[in-house]
Structures are given as structure tokens and as C-alpha cells.
C-alpha positions as CSV (number, residue, x, y, z in Angstrom):
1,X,-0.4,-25.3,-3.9
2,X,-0.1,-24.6,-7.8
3,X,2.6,-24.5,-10.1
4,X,2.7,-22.7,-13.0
5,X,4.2,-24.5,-16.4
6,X,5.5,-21.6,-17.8
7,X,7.0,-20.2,-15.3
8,X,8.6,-22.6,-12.7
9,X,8.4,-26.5,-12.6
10,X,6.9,-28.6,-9.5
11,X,10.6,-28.8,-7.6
12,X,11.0,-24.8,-8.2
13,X,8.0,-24.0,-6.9
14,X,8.3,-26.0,-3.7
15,X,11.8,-24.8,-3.4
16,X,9.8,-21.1,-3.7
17,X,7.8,-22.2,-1.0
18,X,10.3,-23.5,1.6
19,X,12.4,-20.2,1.2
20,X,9.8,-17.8,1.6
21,X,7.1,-19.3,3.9
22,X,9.9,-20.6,6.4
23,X,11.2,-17.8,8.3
24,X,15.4,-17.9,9.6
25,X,14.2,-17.9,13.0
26,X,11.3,-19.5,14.9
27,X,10.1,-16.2,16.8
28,X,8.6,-15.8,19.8
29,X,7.3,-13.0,21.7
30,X,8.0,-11.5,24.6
31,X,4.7,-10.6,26.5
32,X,6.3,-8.2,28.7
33,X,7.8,-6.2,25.9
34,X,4.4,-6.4,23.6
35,X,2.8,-4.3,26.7
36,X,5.8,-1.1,26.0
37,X,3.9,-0.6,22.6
38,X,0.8,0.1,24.4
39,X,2.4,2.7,26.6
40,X,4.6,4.3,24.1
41,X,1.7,5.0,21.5
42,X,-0.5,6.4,24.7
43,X,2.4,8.7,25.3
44,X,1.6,10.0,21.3
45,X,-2.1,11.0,22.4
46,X,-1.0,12.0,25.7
47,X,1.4,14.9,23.7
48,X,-1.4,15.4,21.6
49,X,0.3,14.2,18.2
50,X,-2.4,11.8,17.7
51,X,-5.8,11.3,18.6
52,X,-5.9,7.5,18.9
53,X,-3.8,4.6,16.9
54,X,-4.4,0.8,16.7
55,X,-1.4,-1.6,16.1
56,X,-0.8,-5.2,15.4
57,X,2.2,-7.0,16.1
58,X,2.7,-10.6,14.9
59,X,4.1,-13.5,12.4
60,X,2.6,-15.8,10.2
61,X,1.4,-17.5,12.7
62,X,-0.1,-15.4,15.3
63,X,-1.2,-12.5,16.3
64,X,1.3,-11.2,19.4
65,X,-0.1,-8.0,20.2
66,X,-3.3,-6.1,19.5
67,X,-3.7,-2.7,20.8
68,X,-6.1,0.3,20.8
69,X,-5.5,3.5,22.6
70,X,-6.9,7.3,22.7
71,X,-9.5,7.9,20.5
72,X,-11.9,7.6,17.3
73,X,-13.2,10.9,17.6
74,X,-11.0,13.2,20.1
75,X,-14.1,15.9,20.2
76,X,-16.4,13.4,21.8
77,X,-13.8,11.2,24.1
78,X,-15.5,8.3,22.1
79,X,-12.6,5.8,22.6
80,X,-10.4,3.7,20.2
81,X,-12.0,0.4,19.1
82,X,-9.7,-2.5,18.4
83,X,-11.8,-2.7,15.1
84,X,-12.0,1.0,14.1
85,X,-11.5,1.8,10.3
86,X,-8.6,3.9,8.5
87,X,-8.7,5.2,5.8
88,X,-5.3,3.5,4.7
89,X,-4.3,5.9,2.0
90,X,-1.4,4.2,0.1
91,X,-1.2,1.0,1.8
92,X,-3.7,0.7,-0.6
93,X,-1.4,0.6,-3.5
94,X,0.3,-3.4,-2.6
95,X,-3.2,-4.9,-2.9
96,X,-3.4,-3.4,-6.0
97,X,-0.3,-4.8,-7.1
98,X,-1.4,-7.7,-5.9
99,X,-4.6,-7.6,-8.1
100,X,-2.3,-7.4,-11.4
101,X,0.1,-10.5,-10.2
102,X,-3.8,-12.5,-9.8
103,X,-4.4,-12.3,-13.2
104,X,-0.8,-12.6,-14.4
105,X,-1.0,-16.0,-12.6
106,X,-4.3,-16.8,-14.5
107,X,-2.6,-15.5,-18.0
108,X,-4.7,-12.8,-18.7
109,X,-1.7,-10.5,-18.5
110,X,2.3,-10.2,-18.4
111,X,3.9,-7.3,-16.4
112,X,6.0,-7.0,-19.3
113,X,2.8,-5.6,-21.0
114,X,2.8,-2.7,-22.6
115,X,-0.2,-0.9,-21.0
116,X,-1.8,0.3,-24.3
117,X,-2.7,-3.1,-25.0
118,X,-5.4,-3.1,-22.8
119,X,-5.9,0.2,-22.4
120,X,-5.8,1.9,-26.4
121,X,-6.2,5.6,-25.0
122,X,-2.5,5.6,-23.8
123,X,-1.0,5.0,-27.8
124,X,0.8,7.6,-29.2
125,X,2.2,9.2,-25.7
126,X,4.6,12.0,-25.9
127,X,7.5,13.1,-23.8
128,X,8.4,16.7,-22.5
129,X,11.0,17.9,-24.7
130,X,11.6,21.3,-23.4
131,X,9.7,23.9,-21.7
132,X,9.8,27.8,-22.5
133,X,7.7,29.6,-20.9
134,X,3.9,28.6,-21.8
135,X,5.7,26.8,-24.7
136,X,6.1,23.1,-24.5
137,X,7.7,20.9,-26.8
138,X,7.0,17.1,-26.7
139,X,8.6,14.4,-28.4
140,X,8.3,10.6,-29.1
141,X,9.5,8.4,-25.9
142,X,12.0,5.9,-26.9
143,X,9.5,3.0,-25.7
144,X,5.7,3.3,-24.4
145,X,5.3,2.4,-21.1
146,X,4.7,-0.9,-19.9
147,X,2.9,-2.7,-16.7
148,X,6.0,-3.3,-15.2
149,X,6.8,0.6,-14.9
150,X,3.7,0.8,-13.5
151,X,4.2,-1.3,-10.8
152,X,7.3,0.3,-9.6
153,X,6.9,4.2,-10.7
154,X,9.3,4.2,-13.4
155,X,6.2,4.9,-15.7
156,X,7.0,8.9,-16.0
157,X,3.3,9.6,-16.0
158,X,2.7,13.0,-14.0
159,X,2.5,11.4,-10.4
160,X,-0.4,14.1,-9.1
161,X,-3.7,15.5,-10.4
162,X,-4.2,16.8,-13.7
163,X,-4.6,20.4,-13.8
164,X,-7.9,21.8,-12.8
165,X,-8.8,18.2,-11.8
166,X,-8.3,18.5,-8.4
167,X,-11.7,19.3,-6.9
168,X,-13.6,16.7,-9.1
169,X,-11.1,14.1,-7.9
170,X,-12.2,14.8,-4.1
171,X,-15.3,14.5,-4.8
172,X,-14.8,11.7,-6.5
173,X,-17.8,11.8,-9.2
174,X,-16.0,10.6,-12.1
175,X,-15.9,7.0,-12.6
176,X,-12.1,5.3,-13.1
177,X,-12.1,4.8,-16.6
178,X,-12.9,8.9,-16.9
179,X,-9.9,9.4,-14.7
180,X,-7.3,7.1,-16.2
181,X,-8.2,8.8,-20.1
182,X,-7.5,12.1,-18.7
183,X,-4.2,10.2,-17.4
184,X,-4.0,9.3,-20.4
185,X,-3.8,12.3,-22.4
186,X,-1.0,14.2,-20.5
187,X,2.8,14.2,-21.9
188,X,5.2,11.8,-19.4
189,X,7.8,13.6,-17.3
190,X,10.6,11.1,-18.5
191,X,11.8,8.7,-20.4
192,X,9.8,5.8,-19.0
193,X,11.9,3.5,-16.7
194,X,15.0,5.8,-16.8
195,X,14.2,7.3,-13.1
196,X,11.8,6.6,-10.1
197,X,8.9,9.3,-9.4
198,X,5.8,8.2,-7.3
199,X,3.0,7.9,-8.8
200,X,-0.6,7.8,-7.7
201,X,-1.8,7.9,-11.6
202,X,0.4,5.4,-12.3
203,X,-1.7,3.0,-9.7
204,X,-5.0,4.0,-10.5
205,X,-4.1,2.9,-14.2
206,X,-3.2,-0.5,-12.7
207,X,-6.5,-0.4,-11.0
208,X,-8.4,0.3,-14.7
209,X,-6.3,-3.0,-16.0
210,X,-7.8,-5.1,-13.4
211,X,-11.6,-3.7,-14.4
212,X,-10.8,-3.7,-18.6
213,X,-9.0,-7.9,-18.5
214,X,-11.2,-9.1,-15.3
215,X,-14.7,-7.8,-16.7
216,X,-15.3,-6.7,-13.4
217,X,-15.1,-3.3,-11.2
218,X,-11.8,-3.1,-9.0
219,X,-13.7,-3.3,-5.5
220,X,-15.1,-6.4,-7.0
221,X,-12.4,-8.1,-8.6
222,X,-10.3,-7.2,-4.9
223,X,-13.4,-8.4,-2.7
224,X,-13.5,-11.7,-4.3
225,X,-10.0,-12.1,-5.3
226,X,-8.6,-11.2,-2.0
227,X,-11.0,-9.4,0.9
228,X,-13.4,-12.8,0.5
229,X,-10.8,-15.4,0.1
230,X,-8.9,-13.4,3.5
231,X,-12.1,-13.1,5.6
232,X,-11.1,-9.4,5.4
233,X,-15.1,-8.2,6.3
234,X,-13.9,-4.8,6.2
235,X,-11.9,-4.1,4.2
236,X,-13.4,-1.7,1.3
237,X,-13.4,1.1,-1.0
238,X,-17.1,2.3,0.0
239,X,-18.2,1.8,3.3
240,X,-21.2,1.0,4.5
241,X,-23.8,2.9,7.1
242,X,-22.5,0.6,10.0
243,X,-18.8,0.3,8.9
244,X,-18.7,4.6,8.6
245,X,-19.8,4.9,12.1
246,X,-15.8,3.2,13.1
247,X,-14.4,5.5,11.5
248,X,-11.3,7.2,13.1
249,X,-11.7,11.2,12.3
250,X,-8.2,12.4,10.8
251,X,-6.6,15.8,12.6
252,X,-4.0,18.4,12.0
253,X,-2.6,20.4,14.6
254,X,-1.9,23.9,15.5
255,X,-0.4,25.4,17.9
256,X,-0.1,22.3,19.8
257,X,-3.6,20.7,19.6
258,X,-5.2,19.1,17.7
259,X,-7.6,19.9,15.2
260,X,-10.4,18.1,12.8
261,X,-8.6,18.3,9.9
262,X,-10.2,19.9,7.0
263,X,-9.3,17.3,3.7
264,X,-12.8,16.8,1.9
265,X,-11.0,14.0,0.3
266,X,-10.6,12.1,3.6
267,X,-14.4,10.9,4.5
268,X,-16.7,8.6,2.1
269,X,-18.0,11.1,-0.3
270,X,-21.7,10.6,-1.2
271,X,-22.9,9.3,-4.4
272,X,-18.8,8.5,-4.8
273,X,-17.5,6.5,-8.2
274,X,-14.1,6.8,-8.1
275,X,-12.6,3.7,-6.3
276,X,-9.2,5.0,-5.9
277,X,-6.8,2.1,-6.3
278,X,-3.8,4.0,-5.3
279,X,-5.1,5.1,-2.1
280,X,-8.7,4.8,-1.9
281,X,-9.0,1.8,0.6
282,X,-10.9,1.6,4.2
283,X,-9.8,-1.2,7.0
284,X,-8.4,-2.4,10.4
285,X,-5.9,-3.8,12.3
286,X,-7.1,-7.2,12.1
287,X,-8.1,-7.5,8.5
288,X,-4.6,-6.2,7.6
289,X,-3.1,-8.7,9.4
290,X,-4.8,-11.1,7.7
291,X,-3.2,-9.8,4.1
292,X,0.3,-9.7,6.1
293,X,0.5,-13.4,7.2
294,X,-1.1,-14.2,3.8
295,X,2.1,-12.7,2.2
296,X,4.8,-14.0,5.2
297,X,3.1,-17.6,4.5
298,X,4.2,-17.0,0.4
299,X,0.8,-16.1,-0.6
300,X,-1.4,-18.3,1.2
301,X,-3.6,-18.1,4.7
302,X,-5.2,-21.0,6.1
303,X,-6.9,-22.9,3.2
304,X,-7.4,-19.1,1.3
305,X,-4.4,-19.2,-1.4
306,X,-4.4,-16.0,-3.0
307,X,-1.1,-15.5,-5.2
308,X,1.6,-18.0,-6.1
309,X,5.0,-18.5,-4.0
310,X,6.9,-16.9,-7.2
311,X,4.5,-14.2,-7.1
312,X,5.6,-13.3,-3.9
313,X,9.1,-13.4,-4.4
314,X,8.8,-10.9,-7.6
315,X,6.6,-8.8,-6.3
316,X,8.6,-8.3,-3.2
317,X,12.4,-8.4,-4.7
318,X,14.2,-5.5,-5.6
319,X,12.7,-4.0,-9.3
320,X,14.3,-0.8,-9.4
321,X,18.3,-1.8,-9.3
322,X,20.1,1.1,-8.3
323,X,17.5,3.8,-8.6
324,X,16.9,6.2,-6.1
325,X,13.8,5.6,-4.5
326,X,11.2,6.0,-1.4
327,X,11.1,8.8,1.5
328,X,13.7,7.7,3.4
329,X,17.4,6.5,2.7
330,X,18.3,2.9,2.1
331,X,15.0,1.9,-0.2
332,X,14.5,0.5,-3.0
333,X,11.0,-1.0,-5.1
334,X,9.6,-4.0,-5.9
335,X,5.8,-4.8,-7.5
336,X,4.0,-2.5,-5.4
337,X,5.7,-2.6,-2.3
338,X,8.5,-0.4,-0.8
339,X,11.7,-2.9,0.0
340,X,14.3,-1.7,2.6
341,X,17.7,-2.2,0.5
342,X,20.1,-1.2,3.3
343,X,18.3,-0.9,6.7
344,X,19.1,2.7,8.1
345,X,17.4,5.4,9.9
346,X,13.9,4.8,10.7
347,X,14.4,1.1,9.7
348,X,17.5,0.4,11.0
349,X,16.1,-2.0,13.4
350,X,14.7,-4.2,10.7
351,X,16.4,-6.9,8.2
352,X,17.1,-6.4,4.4
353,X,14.1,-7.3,2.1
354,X,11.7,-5.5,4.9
355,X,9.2,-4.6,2.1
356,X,5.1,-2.8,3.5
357,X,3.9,0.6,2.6
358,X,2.9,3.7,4.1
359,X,-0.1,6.2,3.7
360,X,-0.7,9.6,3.5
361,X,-2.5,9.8,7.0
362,X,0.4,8.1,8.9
363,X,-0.7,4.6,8.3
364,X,2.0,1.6,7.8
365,X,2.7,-1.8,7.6
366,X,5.8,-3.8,7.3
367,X,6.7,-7.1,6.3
368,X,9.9,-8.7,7.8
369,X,10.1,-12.4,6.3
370,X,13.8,-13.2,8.3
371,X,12.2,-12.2,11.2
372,X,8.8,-13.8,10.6
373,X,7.4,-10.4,11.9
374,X,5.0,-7.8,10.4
375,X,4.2,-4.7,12.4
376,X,0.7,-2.4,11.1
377,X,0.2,1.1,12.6
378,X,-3.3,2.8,12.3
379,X,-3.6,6.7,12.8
380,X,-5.5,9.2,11.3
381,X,-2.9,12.5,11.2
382,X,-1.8,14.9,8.3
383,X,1.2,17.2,8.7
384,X,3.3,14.7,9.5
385,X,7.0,16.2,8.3
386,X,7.5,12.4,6.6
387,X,5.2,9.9,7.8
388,X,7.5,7.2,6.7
389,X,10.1,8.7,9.0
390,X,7.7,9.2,11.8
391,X,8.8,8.4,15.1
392,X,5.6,6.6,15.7
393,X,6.8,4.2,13.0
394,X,10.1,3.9,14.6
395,X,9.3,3.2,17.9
396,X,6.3,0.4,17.0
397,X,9.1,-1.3,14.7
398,X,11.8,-0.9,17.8
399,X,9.7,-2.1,20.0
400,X,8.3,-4.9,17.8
401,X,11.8,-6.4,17.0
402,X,12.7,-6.0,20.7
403,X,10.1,-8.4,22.0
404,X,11.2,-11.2,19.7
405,X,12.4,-13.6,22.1
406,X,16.3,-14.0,21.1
């Protein structure tokens, strides 16, 4: 394990270690509870609100429960494989953050940054004034924004496509560096740090750090960094011939069926450039559970150590104070991750400091470090009301913290 000089001595970081990577309980699992998830998520494809899913229940230790039910592609009855591939949306965005904590680690950055000194295109930002009409006023923020606001979405950066940009970004021909400049060049919302507003720009920015200080392309600075290090084989932003053939298809519904859903954003796009880093990843069950005990063990799987004990800890503490955050009440952020304040509603069941992340096709995983659980649900649905309110999500997280033998 390494310390870092500057930022914790020997004792500190052992003390970092002990706290995070032991959990309050030693859990075990119930087998004959693990066996409810399969049914209740068969009961989703049986109503026809999803095709198929894959889940993964388990600690730091092991893996309790892995499940595949329904289907990859519904049209064809081609079953569920335990090691189909999502497209994981925003789940994507932690490993990202975890990308930037790397090379803060190795000094080649500070979150306290500001982000025009690596990237020059974002000096001399201006802030919304007023609006009148077609008439916009802009002004000069009170600070530029820094790393740190991009990590939690206090950066004030418009959070969705530029205008007119939409079509080029689903197809995905522009290169990152093209799409964080046009980024670049648009007034911020706010005054940066002053409220919370999610922010898929604000990642992908993040994402151009890692290529401009690493020297290297964000799929390959995350593949050797962290996919390699994890055995995570699939886990990727383009995948191959063979990996694209596990692909689960994504539906919508109507009128109570299900539907191939028509995104043109969802599928690999051919001849793509743009590796997405706020929601651009492809993986399974089993690689993500990998990342997950990597982060319940503070940072380390096996004899893979990929970020510090204190990296952890920052990156999954609360960074937003009292900020109104997330899609569902009682959250809060950290360094990428979502972090469950005050456990209500769809996480009731869970313990304070629950931190994971959800995706725009339904996708989530969850962290629970008192409980020495992490929970990972894999489906492939839009028109979800609130995916992170889903009652998918609540019953695999129910039925998760149920079988943990008391």
C-alpha cells in the first residue's frame, strides 16, 4: 500500500485503510433469500417492463449472487447471458472520476485546479447575465471553474448538448477535444459552485483532462489504469466484433409491450471517435463487480491497487454540503459518485454514505461500505419515469439487504 507525503503520513494512511476496507459487520448471505432476486426480476420481464436484466449481489469479498433472466434480444427469444454487455450510460461517470483522482495521486494534477490550466480554451468564460428575448447579456463569473466543480456538477457549464449539436454527437464523429472546445465556448448557467446541475459536459471535460496531462486517449489511459489492473476484459468504450454480438438490445414500450427502442445514440456507431466519458462505457455484471470490491476494499483488488485509501474516502464523502442534489430525496455528491445523505425512499433500506450511480437505460450500482454490500443492476429500458426511483432498483437493494445474515 502507498502513502502519499503530502497528503497523509504512514499512521494516517493505515488508519484510512482500517476504516474503509473493514466493514461494521462481517456479512453473510442468505442463499435462500439471494434465490427471491432471481424471481422478482423474472416477474419484470414476465409484465413486460423489461426484456432481460443481469444482477450481482456481493461484498468485498465475494460474489453472493449472480443472476441472468429474460432476454438479450426479446425479438429473437435469444436468452440473457450472465456475461451480456450494457451499455452503462452514466455509471460511466465514477470511473471517470476515478481517472482524475489517478493522476492526482501521481501529482500531475489537484482537484482544486482550475480547469483552464490544462485546458486554455475555457479562459475568459462568461456568465448569463440576463436574458430578453434573443438578447443575452453575459458577464464576468466571480471565479473560473475549477476540477473540483467538475467532479461534483457545481461547474454551471450547460449540462446538455450545444445547440444544433445534437445529431453529430450521436453519431459520434467528432473527436473529444472538438467536443469539449465547443463546451468551451458557451456562457455557464451560474455562478460556478453556487448550485448543483448535472452535467454530462461537465464529465466529458474531465475525460479531455485525463487525455491533455496523461498524453494518452481516455479508453487508454482507463484500460491500463483501471480495466487491465481489474481484469475487467470487457469493459470498453468501443466494442469489438465478438463483444457487440452480447449486446443486450434497449426497448421502450407502448401500449404495454415492448418495443426496440429507436435511440441512434444507443448501439456502437461505426467509424465512432467520441469516447463519451460521461456515459459512453460498455460492460457486465462481473467486470463491474470487480470495480465495486476494488472500491469496498479502499481502492485495491487482489494484488491490483488502483487508487489510494484517501482517494476513496474523498471521492466518496459528501462534496456538495447542503446543496440540493440527485433524482431522488435524501442525496447528496461526492467525486463522481452519488452519496445517500439521509436514506429515504427508494434507498431507505440502505445505510448513510451508500454512494454508486445510475444510467440513463436503467442501469445501477451501489456501494454500501457499513454493510460490506454492493448491489449492480443491468437492463437495457428507456422511459423509465426516474430510473433512480425505479422499482427494479428498489426491490434488488431490498432484497439484497434482506439476505444479509443478521
Amino acid at each position: 500500500m502507498r502513502c502519499f507525503k503530502n497528503s497523509c503520513g504512514e499512521l494516517s494512511c493505515w488508519l484510512l485503510f482500517a476504516t474503509l476496507a473493514a466493514p461494521l459487520m462481517a456479512v453473510e448471505f442468505d442463499p435462500s433469500k439471494l434465490v427471491q432476486i432471481k424471481t422478482k426480476m423474472q416477474s419484470y420481464v414476465d409484465q413486460k417492463v423489461i426484456a432481460g436484466a443481469v444482477t450481482v449481489v456481493g461484498s468485498r469479498n465475494s460474489i453472493a449472487s449472480l443472476e441472468a433472466v429474460g432476454f438479450q434480444k426479446l425479438e429473437t427469444k435469444q436468452p440473457m447471458p450472465h456475461d451480456a454487455l450494457f451499455r452503462i450510460a452514466s455509471m460511466t461517470k465514477p470511473i471517470t472520476a476515478i481517472g482524475i483522482m489517478i493522476l492526482q495521486e501521481e501529482r500531475k494534477l489537484s482537484v482544486e485546479d482550475l480547469v483552464e490550466k490544462h485546458l486554455p480554451e475555457f479562459r475568459g468564460q462568461r456568465i448569463v447575465a440576463s436574458r430578453d428575448g434573443e438578447t443575452l447579456t453575459l458577464k464576468k463569473p466571480a471565479r473560473a471553474i475549477t476540477i473540483r466543480d467538475l467532479l461534483t456538477h457545481t461547474s454551471s457549464l450547460p449540462g446538455g448538448f450545444p445547440v444544433g449539436m445534437a445529431d453529430l454527437y450521436a453519431r459520434r464523429q467528432h473527436t473529444l477535444a472538438e467536443a469539449v472546445l465547443v463546451s468551451s465556448q458557451q456562457p455557464l448557467d451560474f455562478e460556478p459552485g453556487s448550485k448543483w446541475s448535472y452535467c454530462n459536459a461537465g464529465i466529458d471535460t474531465l475525460g479531455r483532462i485525463i487525455e491533455v496531462v496523461s498524453g494518452q486517449s481516455y479508453e487508454a489511459f482507463l484500460t491500463a489504469n483501471i480495466f487491465k489492473p481489474l481484469e475487467m476484459h470487457d469493459t470498453c468504450v468501443f466494442p469489438s466484433e465478438a463483444q457487440t454480438a452480447r449486446i443486450a438490445s434497449l426497448y421502450d414500450s407502448e401500449d404495454g409491450e415492448l418495443i426496440v427502442a429507436n435511440r441512434p445514440i444507443v448501439g456502437p456507431a461505426t467509424g465512432a471517435k467520441h469516447p463519451i466519458p460521461a456515459g459512453g462505457l460498455y460492460s457486465t455484471g462481473a467486470d463491474l463487480a470487480k470495480l465495486y470490491q476494488a472500491m469496498l476494499s479502499a481502492g485495491s483488488l487482489k494484488t491490483a491497487k488502483i487508487i489510494s485509501p484517501e482517494s476513496v474516502l474523498t471521492m466518496t464523502k459528501v462534496q456538495t454540503g447542503d446543496l440540493v442534489c440527485g433524482f431522488v430525496p435524501g442525496m447528496s455528491f461526492g467525486f463522481g459518485w452519488a452519496v445517500v445523505k439521509e436514506p429515504k425512499g427508494v434507498n431507505v433500506m440502505v445505510s448513510p454514505g451508500t454512494y454508486g450511480h445510475g444510467g440513463a437505460f436503467g442501469t445501477q450500482g451501489w456501494i454500501d461500505r457499513q454493510q460490506d454490500l454492493f448491489v449492480v443492476l443491468l437492463i437495457q429500458r428507456v422511459g423509465l419515469a426516474n430510473a433512480d426511483g425505479s422499482d427494479i432498483r428498489r426491490d434488488l437493494q431490498q432484497l439484497a439487504v434482506d439476505a444479509i445474515k443478521k
